[in-house]
Residue, then its C-alpha position, 0 to 999 in steps of 0.5 A: x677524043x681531041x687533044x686540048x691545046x692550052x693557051x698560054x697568052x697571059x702574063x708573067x711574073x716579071x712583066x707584073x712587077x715591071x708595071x708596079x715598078x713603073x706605076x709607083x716611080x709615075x706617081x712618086x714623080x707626081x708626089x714630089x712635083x706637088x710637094x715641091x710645089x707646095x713649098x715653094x708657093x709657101x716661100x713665096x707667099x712668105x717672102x711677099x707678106x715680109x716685103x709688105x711688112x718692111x713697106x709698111x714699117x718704113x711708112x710708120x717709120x717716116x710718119x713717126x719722125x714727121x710727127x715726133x721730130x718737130x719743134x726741138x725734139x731729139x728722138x722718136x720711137x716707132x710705136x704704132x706698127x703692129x706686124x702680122x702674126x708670125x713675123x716680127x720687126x726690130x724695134x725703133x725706140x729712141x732714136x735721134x732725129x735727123x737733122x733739119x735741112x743739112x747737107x749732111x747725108x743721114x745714116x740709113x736705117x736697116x729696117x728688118x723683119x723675121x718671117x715665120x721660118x726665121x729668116x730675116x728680110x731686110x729694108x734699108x731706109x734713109x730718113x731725112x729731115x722732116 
C-alpha cells in the first residue's frame, strides 16, 4: 500500500484574522468618509440657507424704511419677513429712521440670524436716507 502524502496548502489562523483586520479597517475608512461627508454638506447647506436669510431680511429691512420712513415719521419696524422654519432673525421694532439727505454717516445695522444648530450668521447693513 502507498503511503498518502497530506496537503498542507491552506490557510492559518493568523492570516485569517490579518484579512478580517484589514476588511474592517477598509470599510471603517469608508464609514467615516461618507459620515464626515454627510455633515459637512449638511454645514453647508445650512450656512447657504442662513446666507439667503440675511439677504432677504436686509431686503425687508430696506423695503420697510422706504415705506415707513416717509412724511415725518421717526420709526419703522420689520414686520413682514417670515424666516424658514429653523432659523431665526433679531427683530427690528421701532427703530429710528435715518436721517433725510445728510452728510452724516448712519450707523449700521448688524442683521443676525441663528441657524438650526444655533450658530449665529451675521450681516452688517447700512440704511440710508429713503
Amino acid at each position: 500500500m502507498g503511503v498518502r502524502v497530506r496537503d498542507e496548502n491552506g490557510d492559518t489562523l493568523l492570516e485569517i484574522v490579518l484579512a478580517v483586520v484589514i476588511m474592517g479597517l477598509v470599510v471603517g475608512a469608508f464609514f467615516a468618509t461618507y459620515a464626515t461627508q454627510g455633515s459637512g454638506s449638511t454645514a453647508h447647506r445650512d450656512l447657504v440657507t442662513a446666507d439667503g436669510v440675511l439677504r432677504g431680511y436686509a431686503e425687508a429691512t430696506k423695503s420697510a424704511v422706504r415705506a415707513q420712513c416717509t412724511g415725518g415719521a421717526s420709526q419703522y419696524s420689520v414686520t413682514s419677513y417670515i424666516p424658514p422654519s429653523g432659523y431665526s432673525v433679531n427683530p427690528i421694532t421701532n427703530a429710528p429712521c435715518p436721517p433725510a439727505a445728510t452728510t452724516t454717516p448712519w450707523p449700521p445695522i448688524e442683521l443676525t440670524v441663528t441657524m438650526p444648530n444655533n450658530q449665529p450668521r451675521s450681516l452688517t447693513l447700512v440704511v440710508r436716507s429713503p
